[in-house]
TORDOZA-623136 format. One record per residue (C-alpha): z, y, x; residue number from 1. Coordinates in steps of 0.1 Angstrom, whole numbers, always signed. Example, Ala and Ser with C-alpha at 12.3 -4.5 7.8 and 13.67 -1.06 7.14 Angstrom:
<pts>
{Z=+78 | Y=-45 | X=+123 | num=1}
{Z=+71 | Y=-11 | X=+137 | num=2}
</pts>
This chain:
<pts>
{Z=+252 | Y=-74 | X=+228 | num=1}
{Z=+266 | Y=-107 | X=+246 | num=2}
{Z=+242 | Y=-135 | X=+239 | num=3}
{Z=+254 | Y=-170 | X=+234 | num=4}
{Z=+230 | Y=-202 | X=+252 | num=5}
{Z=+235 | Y=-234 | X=+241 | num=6}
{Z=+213 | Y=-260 | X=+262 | num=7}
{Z=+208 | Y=-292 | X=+255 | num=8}
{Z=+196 | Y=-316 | X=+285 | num=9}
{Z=+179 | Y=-342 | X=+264 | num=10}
{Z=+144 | Y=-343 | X=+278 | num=11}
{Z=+115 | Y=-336 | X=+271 | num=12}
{Z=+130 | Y=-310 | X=+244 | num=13}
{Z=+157 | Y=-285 | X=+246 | num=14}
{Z=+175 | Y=-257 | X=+227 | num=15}
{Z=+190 | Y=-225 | X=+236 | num=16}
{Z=+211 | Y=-211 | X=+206 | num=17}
{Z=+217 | Y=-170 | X=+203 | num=18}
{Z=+246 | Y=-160 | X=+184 | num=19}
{Z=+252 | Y=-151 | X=+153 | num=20}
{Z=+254 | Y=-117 | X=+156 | num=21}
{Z=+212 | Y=-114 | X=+169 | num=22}
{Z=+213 | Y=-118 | X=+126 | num=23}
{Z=+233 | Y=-79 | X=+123 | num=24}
{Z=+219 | Y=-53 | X=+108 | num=25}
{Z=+219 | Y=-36 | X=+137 | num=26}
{Z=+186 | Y=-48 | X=+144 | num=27}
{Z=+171 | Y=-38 | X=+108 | num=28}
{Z=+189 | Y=-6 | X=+107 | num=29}
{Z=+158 | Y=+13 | X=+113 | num=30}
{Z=+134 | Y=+0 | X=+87 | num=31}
{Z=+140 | Y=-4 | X=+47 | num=32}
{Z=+157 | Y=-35 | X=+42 | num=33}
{Z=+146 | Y=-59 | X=+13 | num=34}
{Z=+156 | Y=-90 | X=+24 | num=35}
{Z=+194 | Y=-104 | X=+29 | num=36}
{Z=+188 | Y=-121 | X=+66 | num=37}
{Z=+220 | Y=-139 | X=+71 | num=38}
{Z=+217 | Y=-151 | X=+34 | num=39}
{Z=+185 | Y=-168 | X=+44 | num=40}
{Z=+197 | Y=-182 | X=+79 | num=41}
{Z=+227 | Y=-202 | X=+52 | num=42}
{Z=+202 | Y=-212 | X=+25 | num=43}
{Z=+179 | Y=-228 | X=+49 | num=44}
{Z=+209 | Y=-242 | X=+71 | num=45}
{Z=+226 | Y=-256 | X=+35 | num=46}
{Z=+186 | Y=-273 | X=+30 | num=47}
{Z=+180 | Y=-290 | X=+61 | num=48}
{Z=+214 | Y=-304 | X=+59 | num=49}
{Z=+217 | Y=-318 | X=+30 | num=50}
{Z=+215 | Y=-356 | X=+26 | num=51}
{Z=+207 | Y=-357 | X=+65 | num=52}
{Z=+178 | Y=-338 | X=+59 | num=53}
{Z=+162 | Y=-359 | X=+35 | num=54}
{Z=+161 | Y=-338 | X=+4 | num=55}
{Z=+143 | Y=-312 | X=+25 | num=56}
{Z=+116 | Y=-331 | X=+31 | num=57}
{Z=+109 | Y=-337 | X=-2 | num=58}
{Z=+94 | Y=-300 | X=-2 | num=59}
{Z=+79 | Y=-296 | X=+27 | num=60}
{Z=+42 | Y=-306 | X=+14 | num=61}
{Z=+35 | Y=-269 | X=+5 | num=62}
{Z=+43 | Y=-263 | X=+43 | num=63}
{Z=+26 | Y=-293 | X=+56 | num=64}
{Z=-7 | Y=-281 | X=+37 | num=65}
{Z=-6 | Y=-247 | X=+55 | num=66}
{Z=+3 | Y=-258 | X=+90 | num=67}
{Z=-30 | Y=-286 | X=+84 | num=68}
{Z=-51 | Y=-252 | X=+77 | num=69}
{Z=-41 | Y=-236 | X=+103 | num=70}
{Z=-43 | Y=-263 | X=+130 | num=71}
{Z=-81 | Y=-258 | X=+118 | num=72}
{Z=-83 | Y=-224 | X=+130 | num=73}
{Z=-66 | Y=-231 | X=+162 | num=74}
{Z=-94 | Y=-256 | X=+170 | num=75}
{Z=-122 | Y=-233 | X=+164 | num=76}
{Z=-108 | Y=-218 | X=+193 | num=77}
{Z=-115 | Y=-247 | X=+225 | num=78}
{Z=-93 | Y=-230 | X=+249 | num=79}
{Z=-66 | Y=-249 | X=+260 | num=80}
{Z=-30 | Y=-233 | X=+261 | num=81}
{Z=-2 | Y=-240 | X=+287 | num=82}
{Z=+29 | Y=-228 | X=+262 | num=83}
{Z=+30 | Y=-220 | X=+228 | num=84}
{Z=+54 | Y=-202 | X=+204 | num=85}
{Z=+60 | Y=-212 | X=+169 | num=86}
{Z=+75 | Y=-180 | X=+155 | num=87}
{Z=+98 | Y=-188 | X=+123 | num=88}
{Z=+90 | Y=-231 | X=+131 | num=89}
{Z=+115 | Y=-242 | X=+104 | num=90}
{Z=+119 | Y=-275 | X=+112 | num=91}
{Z=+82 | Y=-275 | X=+132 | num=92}
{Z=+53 | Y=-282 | X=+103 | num=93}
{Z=+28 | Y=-268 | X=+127 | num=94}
{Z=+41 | Y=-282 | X=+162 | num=95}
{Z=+42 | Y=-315 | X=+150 | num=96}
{Z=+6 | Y=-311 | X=+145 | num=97}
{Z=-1 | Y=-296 | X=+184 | num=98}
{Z=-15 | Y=-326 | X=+208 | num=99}
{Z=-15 | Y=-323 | X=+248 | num=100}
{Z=-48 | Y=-318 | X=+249 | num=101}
{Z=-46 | Y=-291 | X=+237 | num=102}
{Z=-13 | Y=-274 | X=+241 | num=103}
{Z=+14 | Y=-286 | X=+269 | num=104}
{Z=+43 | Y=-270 | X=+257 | num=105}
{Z=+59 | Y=-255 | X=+219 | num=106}
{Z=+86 | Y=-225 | X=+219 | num=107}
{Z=+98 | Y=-232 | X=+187 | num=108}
{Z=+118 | Y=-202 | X=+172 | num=109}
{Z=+137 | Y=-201 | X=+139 | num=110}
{Z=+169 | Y=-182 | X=+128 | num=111}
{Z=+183 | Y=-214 | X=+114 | num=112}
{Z=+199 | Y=-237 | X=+136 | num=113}
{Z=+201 | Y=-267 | X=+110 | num=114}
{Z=+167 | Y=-265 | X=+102 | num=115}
{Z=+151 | Y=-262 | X=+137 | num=116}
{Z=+170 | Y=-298 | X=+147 | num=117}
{Z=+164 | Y=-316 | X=+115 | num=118}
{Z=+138 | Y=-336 | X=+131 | num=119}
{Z=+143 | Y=-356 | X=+162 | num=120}
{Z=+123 | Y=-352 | X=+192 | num=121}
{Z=+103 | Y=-380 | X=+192 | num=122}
{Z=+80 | Y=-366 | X=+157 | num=123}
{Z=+63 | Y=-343 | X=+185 | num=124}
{Z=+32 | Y=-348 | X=+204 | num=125}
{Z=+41 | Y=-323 | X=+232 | num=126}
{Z=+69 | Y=-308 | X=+250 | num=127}
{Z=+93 | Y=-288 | X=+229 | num=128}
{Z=+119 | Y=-262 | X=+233 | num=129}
{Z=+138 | Y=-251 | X=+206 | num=130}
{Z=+156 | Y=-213 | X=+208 | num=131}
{Z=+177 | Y=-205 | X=+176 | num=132}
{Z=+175 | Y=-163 | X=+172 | num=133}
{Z=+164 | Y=-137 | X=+142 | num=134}
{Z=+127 | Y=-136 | X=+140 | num=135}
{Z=+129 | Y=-99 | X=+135 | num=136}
{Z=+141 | Y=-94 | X=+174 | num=137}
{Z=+112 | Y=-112 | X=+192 | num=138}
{Z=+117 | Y=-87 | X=+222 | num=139}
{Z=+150 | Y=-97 | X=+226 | num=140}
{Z=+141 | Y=-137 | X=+230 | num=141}
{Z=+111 | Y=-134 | X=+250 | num=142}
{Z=+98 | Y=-107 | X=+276 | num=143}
{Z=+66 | Y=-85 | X=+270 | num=144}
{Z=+32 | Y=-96 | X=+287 | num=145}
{Z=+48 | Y=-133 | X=+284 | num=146}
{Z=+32 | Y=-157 | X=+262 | num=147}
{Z=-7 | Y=-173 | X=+255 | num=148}
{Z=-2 | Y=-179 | X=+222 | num=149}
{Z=+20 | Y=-174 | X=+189 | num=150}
{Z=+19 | Y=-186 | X=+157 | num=151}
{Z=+32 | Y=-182 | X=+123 | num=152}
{Z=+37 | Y=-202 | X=+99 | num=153}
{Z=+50 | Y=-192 | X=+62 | num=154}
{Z=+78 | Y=-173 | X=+79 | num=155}
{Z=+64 | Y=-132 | X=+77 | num=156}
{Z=+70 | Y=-124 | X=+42 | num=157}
{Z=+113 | Y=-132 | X=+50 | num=158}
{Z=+108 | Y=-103 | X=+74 | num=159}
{Z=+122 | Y=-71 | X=+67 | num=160}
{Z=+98 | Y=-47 | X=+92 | num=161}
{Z=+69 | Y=-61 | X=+87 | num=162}
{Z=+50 | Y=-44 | X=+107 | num=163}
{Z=+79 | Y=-38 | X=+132 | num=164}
{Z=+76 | Y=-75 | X=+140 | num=165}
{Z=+38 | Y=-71 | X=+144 | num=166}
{Z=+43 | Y=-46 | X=+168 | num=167}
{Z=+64 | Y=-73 | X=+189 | num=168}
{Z=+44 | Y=-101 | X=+186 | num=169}
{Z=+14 | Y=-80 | X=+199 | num=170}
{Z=+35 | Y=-68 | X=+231 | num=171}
{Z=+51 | Y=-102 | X=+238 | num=172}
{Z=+13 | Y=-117 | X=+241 | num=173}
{Z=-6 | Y=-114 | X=+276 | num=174}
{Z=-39 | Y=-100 | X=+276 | num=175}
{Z=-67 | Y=-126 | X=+259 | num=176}
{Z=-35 | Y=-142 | X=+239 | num=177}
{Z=-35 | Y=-152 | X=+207 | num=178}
{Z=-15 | Y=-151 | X=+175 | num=179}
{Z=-26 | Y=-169 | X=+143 | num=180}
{Z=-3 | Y=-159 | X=+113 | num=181}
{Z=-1 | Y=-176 | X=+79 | num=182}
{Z=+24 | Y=-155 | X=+48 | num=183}
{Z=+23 | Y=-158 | X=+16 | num=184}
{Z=+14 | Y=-130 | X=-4 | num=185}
{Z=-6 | Y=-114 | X=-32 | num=186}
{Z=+0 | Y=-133 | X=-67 | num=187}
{Z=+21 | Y=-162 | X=-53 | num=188}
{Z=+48 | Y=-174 | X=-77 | num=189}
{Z=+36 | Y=-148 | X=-105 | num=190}
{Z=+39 | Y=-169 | X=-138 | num=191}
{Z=+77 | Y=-175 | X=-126 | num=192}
{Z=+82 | Y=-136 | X=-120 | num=193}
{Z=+69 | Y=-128 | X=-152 | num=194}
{Z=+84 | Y=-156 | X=-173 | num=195}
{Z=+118 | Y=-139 | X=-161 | num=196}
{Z=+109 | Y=-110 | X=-168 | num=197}
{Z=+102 | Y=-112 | X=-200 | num=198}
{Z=+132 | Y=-137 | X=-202 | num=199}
{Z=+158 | Y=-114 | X=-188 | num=200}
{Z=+143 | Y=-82 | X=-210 | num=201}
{Z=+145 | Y=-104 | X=-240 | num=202}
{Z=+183 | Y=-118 | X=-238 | num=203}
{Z=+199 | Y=-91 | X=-210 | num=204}
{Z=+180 | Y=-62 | X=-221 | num=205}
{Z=+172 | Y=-57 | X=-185 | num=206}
{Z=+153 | Y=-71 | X=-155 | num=207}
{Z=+168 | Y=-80 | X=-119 | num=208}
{Z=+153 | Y=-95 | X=-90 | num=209}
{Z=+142 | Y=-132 | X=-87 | num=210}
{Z=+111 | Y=-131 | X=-66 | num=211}
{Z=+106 | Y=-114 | X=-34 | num=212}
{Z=+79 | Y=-86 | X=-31 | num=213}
{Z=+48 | Y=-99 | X=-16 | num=214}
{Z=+25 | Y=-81 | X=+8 | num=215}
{Z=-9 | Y=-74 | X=-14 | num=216}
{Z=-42 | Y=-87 | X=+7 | num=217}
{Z=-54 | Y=-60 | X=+7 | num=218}
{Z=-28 | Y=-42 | X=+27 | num=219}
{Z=-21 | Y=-69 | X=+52 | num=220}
{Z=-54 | Y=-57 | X=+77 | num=221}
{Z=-40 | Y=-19 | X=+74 | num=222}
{Z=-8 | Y=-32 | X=+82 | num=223}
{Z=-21 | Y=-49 | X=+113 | num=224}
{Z=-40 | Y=-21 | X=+125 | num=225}
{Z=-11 | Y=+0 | X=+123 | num=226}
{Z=+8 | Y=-23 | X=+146 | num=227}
{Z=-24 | Y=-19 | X=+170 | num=228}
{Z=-39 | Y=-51 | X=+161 | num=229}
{Z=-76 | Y=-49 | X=+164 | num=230}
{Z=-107 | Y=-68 | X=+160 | num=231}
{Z=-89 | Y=-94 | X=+140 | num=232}
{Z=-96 | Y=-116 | X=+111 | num=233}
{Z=-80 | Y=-120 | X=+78 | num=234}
{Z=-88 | Y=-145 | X=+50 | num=235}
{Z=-66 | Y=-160 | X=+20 | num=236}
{Z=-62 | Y=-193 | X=+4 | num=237}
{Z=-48 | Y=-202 | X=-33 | num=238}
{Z=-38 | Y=-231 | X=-42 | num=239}
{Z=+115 | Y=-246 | X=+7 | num=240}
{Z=+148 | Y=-232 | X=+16 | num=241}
{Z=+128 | Y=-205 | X=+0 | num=242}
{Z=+158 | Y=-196 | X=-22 | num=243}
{Z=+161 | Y=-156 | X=-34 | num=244}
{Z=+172 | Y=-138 | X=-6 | num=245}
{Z=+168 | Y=-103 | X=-18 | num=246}
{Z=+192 | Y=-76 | X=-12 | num=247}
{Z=+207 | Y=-66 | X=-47 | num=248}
{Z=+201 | Y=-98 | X=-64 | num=249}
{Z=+220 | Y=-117 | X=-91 | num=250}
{Z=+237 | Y=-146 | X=-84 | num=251}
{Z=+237 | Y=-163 | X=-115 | num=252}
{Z=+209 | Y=-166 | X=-140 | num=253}
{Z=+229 | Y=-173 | X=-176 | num=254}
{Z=+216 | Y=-207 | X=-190 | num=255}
{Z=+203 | Y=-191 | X=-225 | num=256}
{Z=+182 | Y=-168 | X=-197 | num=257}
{Z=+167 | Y=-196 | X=-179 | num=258}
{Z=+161 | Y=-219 | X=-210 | num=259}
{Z=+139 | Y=-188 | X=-225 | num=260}
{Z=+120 | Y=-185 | X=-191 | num=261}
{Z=+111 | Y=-218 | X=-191 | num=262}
{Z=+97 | Y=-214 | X=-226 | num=263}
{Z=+79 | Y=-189 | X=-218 | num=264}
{Z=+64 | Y=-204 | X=-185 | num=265}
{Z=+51 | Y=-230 | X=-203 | num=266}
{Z=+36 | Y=-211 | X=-233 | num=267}
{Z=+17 | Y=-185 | X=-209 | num=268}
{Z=+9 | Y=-206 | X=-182 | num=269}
{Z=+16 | Y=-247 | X=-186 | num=270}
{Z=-10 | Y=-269 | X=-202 | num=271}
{Z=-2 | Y=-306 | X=-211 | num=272}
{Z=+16 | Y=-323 | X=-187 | num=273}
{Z=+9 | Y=-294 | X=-161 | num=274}
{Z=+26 | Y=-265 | X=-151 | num=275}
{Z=+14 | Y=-247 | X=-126 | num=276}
{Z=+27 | Y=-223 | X=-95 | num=277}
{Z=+2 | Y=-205 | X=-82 | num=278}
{Z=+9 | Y=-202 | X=-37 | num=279}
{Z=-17 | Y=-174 | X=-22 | num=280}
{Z=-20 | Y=-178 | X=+18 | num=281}
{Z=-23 | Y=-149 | X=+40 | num=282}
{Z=-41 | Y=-159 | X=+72 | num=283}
{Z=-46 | Y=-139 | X=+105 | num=284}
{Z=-60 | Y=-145 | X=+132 | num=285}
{Z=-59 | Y=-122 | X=+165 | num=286}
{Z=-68 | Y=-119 | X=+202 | num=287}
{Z=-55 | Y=-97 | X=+227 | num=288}
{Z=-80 | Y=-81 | X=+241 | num=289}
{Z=-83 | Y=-61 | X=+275 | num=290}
{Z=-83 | Y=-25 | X=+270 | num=291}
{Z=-119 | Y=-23 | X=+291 | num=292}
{Z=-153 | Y=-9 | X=+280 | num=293}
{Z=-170 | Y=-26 | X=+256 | num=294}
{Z=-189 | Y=-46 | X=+282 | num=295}
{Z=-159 | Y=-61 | X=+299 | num=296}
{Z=-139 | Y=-70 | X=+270 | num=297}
{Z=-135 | Y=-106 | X=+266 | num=298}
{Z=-155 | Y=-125 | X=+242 | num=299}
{Z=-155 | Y=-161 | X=+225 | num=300}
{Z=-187 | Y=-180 | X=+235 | num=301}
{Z=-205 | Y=-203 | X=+214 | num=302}
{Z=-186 | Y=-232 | X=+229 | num=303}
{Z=-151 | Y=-220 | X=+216 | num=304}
{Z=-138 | Y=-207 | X=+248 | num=305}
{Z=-129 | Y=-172 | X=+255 | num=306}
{Z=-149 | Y=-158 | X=+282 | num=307}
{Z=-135 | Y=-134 | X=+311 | num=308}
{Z=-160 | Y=-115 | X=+325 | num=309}
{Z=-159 | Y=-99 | X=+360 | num=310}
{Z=-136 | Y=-68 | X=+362 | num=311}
{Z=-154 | Y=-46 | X=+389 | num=312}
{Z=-173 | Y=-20 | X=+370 | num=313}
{Z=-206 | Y=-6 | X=+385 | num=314}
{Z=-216 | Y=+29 | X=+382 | num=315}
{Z=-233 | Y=+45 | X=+348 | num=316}
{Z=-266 | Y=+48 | X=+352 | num=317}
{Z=-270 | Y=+18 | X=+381 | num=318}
{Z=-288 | Y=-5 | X=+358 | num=319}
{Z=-323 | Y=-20 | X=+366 | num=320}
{Z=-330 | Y=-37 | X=+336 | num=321}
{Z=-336 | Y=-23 | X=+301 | num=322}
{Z=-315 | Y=-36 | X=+272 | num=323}
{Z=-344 | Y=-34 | X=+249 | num=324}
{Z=-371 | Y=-54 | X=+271 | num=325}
{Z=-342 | Y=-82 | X=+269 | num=326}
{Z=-342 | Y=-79 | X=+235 | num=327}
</pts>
């Protein structure tokens, strides 16, 4: 497949573009395919270029709030990272957040060409290259055994082999690397999904989808240990070009339909002069450990760092001091 590059010479940012066709589904032919990806790549290209950008904004608090929470996980961890990549970046909600101190440079990576320029350069704190190309083919951007670092930031749950991409973010990472992951998932968006439900049953006689299937919590950590993730942590929070983009959906909701819903919504759910949309956050957090004995694996000291320890392994048995008199 011929790739297209686009580079841009502006400093200190710059964009490589892939063509369209890195969106086929020759790369999802091998998994179940949910979601429409080229539908996706056009609704978040038609919201980041509407009104310059500016109407786009006006959404991106849910995003903001994320990208906040997980910049608080990244400085739990003091190491200090020569490149980063921003998997799915939109228009860069978490790199706008990364400072020099702590990172030099961000790989920002989104399918959506509109949306990963919307903001100008100068919003950044740290170098930035932008590479426009379908999340789902990560080995096909970036080499294996490349990268320190990649995060994720509301982009999984668009992706149609979930654990496909998983699999690909853990060989693109070099040894002691990182990724830090935040989906939605679990109950997120279910008093709309049910208010259309009943809706549709009610006037249609019939149900079609509106919402995207979410990845249940509980199923996220076997999902990650089936891509070969280990010794990682999960944890969830409750509190846009996030369209419908499923295969198989309707493209028109009939206005009787939608009036119902909304009567619905705000008899099961709303409250006076409230209704409320319920966002459950996925978060993962991973390090790429050396495959070593126990005693060599890398560990995070108290300080935040991640600690390398020697690599030349002494014979069993050698030892001269006993484990438990240290104890």
């Amino acid at each position: 497949m011929s790739l297209l590059r686009v580079v841009s010479c502006r400093s200190p940012a710059w964009c490589r573009a892939f063509a369209s066709e890195a969106l086929s589904a020759a790369h999802t032919s091998s998994a179940y395919r949910v979601f429409d990806r080229i539908a996706k790549q056009r609704q978040k290209d038609r919201a980041a270029s509407r009104d310059g950008g500016a109407r786009s904004r006006t959404v991106d608090y849910v995003r903001d709030e994320v990208a906040d929470r997980m910049m608080e996980r990244l400085l739990d961890i003091k190491t200090k990272f020569d490149t980063l990549v921003d998997l799915g970046s939109g228009p860069g909600h978490f790199s706008k957040l990364l400072e020099p101190d702590k990172v030099r440079k961000v790989i920002m990576i989104d399918s959506s060409g509109q949306t990963l320029r919307r903001d100008p350069v100068d919003e950044f704190e740290v170098q930035v290259e932008r590479i426009q190309g379908d999340e789902e083919s990560l080995l096909e951007l970036l080499p294996r055994n490349s990268r320190e670092a990649i995060v994720s930031c509301l982009s999984l749950h668009w992706v149609n082999d979930l654990p496909g991409i998983l699999v690909q973010i853990k060989e693109v990472l070099q040894p002691d690397g990182l990724f830090l992951g935040a989906m939605f998932g679990g109950d997120t968006l279910f008093e709309l999904r049910s208010a259309l439900q009943l809706a549709e049953v009610d006037r249609e006689g019939g149900i079609s989808p509106h919402v995207s299937p979410m990845t249940d919590t509980k199923d996220i950590s076997n999902l990650l240990s089936r891509a070969g993730f280990t010794l990682l942590t999960v944890d969830t929070d409750e509190d846009m070009g996030e369209s419908n983009a499923i295969l198989g959906r309707r493209h028109l909701l009939h206005r009787d339909t939608l009036a119902a819903a909304s009567a619905i919504y705000q008899e099961l759910h709303g409250s006076e002069g409230c209704i409320p949309a319920t966002f459950q956050v996925i978060y993962m957090v991973y390090i790429h450990l050396f495959t070593l004995p126990l005693l060599m694996l890398p560990s995070l000291r108290s300080d935040g760092n991640l600690h390398r320890p020697n690599a030349n392994l002494v014979e069993r048995g050698s030892a001269q001091t006993s484990l438990k008199d240290v104890l």
